[in-house]
C-alpha positions as CSV (number, residue, x, y, z in Angstrom):
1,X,0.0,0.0,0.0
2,X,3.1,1.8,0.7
3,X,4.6,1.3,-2.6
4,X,1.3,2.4,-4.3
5,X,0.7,5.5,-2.3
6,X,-2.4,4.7,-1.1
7,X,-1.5,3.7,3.0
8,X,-3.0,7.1,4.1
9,X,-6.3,6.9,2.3
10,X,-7.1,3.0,2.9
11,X,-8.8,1.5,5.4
12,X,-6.9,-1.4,7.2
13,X,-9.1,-3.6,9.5
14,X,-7.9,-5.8,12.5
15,X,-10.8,-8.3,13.6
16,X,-10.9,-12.1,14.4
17,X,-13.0,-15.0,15.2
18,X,-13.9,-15.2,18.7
19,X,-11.6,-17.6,20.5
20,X,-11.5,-20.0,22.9
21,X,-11.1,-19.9,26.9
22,X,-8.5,-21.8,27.8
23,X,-8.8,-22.9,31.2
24,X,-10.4,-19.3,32.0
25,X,-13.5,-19.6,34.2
26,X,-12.5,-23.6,34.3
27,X,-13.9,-23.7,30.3
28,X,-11.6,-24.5,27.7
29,X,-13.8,-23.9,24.6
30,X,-16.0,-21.4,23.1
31,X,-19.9,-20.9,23.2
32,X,-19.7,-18.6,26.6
33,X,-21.0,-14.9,26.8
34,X,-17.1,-14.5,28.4
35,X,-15.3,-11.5,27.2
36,X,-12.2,-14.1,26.5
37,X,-14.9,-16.0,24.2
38,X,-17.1,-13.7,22.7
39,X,-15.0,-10.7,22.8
40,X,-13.2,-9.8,19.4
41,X,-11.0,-7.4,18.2
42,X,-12.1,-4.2,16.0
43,X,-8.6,-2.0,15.1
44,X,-8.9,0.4,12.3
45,X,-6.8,2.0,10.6
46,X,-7.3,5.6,8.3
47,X,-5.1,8.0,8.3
48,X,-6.8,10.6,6.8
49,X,-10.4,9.7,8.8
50,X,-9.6,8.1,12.0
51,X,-7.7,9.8,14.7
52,X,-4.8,7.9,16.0
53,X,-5.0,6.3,19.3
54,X,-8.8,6.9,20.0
55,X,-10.3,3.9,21.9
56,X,-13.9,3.7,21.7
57,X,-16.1,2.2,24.9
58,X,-19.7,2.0,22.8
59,X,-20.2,-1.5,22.7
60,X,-20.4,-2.9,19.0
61,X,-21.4,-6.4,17.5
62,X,-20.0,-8.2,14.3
63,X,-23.0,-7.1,12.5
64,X,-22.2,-3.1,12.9
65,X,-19.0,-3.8,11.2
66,X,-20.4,-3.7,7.2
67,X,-23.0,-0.8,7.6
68,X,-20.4,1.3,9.6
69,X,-17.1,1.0,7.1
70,X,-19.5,1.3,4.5
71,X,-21.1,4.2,5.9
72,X,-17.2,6.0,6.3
73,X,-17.1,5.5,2.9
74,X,-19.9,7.7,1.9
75,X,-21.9,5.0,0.4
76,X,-25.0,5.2,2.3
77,X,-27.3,4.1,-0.6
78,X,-26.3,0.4,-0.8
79,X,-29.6,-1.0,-0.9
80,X,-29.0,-3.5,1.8
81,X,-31.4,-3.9,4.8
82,X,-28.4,-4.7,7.3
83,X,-29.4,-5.5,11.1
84,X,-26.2,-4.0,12.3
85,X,-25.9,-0.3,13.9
86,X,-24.0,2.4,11.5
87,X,-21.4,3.5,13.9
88,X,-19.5,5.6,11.5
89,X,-20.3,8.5,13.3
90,X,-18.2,8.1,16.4
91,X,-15.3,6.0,14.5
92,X,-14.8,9.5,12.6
93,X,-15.5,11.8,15.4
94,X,-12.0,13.9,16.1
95,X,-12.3,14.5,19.9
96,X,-11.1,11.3,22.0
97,X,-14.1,11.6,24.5
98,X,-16.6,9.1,24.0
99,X,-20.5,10.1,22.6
100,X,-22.9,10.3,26.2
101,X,-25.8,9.2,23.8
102,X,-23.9,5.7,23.0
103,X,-23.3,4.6,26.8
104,X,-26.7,3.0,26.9
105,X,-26.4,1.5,23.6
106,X,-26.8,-2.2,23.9
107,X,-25.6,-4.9,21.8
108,X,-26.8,-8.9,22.3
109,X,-25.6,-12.5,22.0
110,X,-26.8,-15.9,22.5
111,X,-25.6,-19.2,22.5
112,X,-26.7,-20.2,19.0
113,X,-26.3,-23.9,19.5
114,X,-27.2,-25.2,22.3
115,X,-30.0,-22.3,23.5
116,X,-27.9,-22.0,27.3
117,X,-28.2,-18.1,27.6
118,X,-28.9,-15.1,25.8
119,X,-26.9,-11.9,26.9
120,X,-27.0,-7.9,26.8
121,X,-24.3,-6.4,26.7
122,X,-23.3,-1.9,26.7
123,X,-20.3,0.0,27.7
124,X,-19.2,-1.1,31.1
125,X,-21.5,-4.0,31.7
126,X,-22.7,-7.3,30.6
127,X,-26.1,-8.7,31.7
128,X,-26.5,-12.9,31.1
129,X,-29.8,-15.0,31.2
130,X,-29.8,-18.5,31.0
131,X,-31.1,-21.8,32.5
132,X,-29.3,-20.6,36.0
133,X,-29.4,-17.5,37.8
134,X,-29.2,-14.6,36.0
135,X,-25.9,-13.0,36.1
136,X,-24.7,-9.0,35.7
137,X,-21.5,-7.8,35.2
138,X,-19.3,-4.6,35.6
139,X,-16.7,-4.8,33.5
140,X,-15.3,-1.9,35.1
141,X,-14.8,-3.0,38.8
142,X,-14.6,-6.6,37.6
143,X,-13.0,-7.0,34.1
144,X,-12.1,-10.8,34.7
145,X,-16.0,-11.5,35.2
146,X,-16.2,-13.3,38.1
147,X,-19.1,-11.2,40.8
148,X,-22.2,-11.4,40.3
149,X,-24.0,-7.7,40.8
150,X,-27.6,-8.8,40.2
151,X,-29.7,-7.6,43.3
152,X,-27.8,-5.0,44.6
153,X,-29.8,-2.3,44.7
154,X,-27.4,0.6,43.1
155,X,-27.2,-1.8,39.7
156,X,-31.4,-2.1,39.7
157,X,-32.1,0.8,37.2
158,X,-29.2,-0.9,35.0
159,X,-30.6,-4.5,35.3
160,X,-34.0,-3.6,34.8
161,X,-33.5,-1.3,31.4
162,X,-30.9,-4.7,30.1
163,X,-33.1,-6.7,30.2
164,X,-36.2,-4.8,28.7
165,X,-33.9,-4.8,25.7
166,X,-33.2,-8.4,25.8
167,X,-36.8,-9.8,26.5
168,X,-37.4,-8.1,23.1
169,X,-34.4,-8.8,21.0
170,X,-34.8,-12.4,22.4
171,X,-38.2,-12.9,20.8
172,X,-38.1,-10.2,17.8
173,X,-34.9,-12.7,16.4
174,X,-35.7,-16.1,18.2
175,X,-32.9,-16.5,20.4
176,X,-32.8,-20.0,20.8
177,X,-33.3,-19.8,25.6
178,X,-36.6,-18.8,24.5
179,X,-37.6,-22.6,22.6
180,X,-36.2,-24.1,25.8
181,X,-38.3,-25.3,29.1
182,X,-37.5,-23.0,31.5
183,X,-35.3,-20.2,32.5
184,X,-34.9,-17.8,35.5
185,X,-35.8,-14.1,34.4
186,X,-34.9,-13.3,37.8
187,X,-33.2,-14.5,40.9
188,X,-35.0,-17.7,43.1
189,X,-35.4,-16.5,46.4
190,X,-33.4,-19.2,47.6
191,X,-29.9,-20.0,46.1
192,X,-27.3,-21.5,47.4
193,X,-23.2,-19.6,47.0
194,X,-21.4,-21.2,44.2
195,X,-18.2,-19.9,46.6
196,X,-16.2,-22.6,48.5
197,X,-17.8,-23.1,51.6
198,X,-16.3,-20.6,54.3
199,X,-14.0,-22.2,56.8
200,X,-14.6,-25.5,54.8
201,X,-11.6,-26.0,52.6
202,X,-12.4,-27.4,49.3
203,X,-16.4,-28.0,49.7
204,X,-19.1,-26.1,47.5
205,X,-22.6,-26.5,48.1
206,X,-23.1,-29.8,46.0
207,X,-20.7,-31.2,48.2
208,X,-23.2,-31.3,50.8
209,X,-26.0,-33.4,49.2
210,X,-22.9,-36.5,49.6
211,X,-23.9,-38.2,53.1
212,X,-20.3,-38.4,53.7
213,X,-20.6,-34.4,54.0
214,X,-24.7,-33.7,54.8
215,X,-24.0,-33.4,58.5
216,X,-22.3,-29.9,57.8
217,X,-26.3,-29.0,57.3
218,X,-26.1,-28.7,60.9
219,X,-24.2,-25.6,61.1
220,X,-25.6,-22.2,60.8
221,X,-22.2,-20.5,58.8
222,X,-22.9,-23.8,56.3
223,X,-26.7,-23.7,55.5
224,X,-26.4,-19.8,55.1
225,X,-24.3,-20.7,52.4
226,X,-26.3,-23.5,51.0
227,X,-29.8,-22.9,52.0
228,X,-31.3,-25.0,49.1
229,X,-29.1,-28.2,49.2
230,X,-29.5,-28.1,53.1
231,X,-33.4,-27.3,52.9
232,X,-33.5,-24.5,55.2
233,X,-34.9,-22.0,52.5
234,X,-38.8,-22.4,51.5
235,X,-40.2,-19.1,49.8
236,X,-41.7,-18.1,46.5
237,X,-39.3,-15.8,44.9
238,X,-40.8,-12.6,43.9
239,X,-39.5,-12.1,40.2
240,X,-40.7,-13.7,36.7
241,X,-39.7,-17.4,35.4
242,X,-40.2,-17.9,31.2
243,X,-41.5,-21.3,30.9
244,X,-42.0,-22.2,27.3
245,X,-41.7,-18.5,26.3
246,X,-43.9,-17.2,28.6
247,X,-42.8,-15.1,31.9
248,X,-44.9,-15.9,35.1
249,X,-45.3,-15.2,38.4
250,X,-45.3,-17.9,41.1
251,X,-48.9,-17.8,41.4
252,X,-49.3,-18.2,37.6
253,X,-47.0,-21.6,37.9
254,X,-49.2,-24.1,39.2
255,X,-49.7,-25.9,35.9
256,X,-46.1,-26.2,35.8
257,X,-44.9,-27.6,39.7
258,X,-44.0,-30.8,37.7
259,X,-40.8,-29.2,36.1
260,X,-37.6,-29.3,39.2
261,X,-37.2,-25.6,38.2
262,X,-40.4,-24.2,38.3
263,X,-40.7,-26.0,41.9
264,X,-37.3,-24.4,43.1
265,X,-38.8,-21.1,42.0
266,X,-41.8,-21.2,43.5
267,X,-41.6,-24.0,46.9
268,X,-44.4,-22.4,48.4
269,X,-47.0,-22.5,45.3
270,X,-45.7,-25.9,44.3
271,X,-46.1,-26.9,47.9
272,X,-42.5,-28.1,47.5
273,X,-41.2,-27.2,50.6
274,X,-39.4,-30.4,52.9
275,X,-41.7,-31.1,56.2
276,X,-44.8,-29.0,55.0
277,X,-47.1,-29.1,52.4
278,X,-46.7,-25.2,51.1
279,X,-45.2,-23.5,54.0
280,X,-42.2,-22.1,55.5
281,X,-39.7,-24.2,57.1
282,X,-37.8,-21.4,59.4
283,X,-39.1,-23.7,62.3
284,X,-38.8,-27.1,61.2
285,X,-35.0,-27.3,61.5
286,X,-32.7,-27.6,65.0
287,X,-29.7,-25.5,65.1
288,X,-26.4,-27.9,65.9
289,X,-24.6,-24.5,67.1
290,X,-27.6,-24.2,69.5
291,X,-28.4,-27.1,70.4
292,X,-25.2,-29.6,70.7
293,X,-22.4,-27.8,71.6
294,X,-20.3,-30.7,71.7
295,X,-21.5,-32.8,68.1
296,X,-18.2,-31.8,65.9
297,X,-16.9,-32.5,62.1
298,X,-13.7,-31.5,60.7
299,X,-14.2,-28.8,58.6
300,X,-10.4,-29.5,57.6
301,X,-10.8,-31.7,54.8
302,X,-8.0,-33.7,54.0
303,X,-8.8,-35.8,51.4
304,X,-9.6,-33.9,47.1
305,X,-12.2,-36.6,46.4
């Protein structure tokens, strides 16, 4: 291009495939709403058009890519109805601060294949819905993905306007989470920590439903942790569940108390709950802490099995 004389007024582009994981998040292959799978480069290069150095936040998706180079190029009538966003506008913009109207722009992704989760994603955070809890990110305080901000109360307004978009993009291009069974729209009342058990080296939750480990149940710092697997947590939770493409409230759901999920949404309704037939369990269960100061297990776990 050099040679020719035309480097300054060509447009290079740097993209890629997305790529694989890699042992991040304990996943080695693609098909996850990961930045480190689904994030892909976008470096341009123009000379005479694009400022050097400028780093744009607005998030973008694979489809803006045609209409926005095209759209740089001055060839607006191209007769194409493209789904993609025309970004040009900010890609030639001079100043290096960002466009306000384009922090709330949202792009989405779903898991094409297998119809796991469907995810929103704008500058700064990423919000995933899927067949387990819902999950939001900030990619600011937490660029390596690994906290869950869903239900605290300064992300609401950003969780709620998310996944307004996504609900619609989700059935206006039949994201394939929608043809599944169920999936949590919002959180169960009752989940258990997917953290190791505190002061329990090397047990999660799961761990607990092994009779070799069940006992810990007992123990007030354990079933805090794991209130489902130990059965000390028995209320309707107060959000939506899509069953079969539909959202519904727990008392919507009793056509559906068949389906595990639907029950672990909605104990109370389903009349699901361990001990009673549609009520609470707070009092059903005897505190070891309380009540047996001197029953013990070693919470220093030896063995890796």
């Amino acid at each position: 291009l050099k040679r020719k004389g035309i480097d300054d007024n060509t447009i290079i582009v740097f993209t890629s495939d997305h790529g694989d994981q890699l042992g991040e998040h304990a996943k080695h292959n693609k098909g996850r709403p990961y930045e480190t799978s689904a994030g892909v480069a976008f470096m341009v290069r123009w000379p005479k058009k694009v400022s050097s150095g400028r780093v744009i936040h607005t998030a973008y998706a694979s489809i803006d890519f045609a209409p926005t180079i095209l759209s740089a190029m001055g060839i607006k009538d191209h007769g194409v109805a493209f789904h993609g966003i025309d970004g040009s506008d900010e890609l030639l913009a001079k100043s290096n601060v960002n466009n306000p109207s384009t922090d709330t722009q949202t792009r989405f992704m779903s898991d094409s294949q297998q119809g796991r989760w469907a995810s929103a994603v704008r500058d700064g955070y990423k919000l995933v819905l899927s067949k387990g809890e819902p999950w939001l990110f900030d990619l600011n305080k937490d660029p390596h993905e690994v906290l869950n901000y869903y239900g605290q109360t300064n992300y609401t307004s950003i969780y709620d306007e998310m996944r307004e978009d996504l609900h619609a993009t989700i059935f206006q291009h039949g994201f394939p989470l929608a043809d599944g069974e169920v999936a949590y729209w919002d959180k169960p009342a009752c989940w258990d920590s997917r953290d190791q058990i505190s002061e329990w080296k090397k047990r999660l939750c799961e761990d607990l439903a092994d009779p070799r480990y069940s006992p810990g149940c007992q123990w007030r710092h354990i079933y805090e942790q794991c209130p489902v697997t130990c059965k000390r947590c028995c209320q309707d939770s107060k959000g939506k569940i899509m069953i079969h493409s539909a959202l519904k409230r727990c008392k919507k759901v009793g056509d559906y108390c068949h389906i595990a999920k639907v029950r672990s949404f909605c104990p109370v309704t389903c009349q699901s709950c361990p001990g009673q037939n549609g009520s609470t369990t707070d009092n059903l269960f005897v505190d070891k802490e309380e009540t047996e100061g001197n029953t013990h297990i070693d919470f220093s776990t030896d063995d890796d099995s």
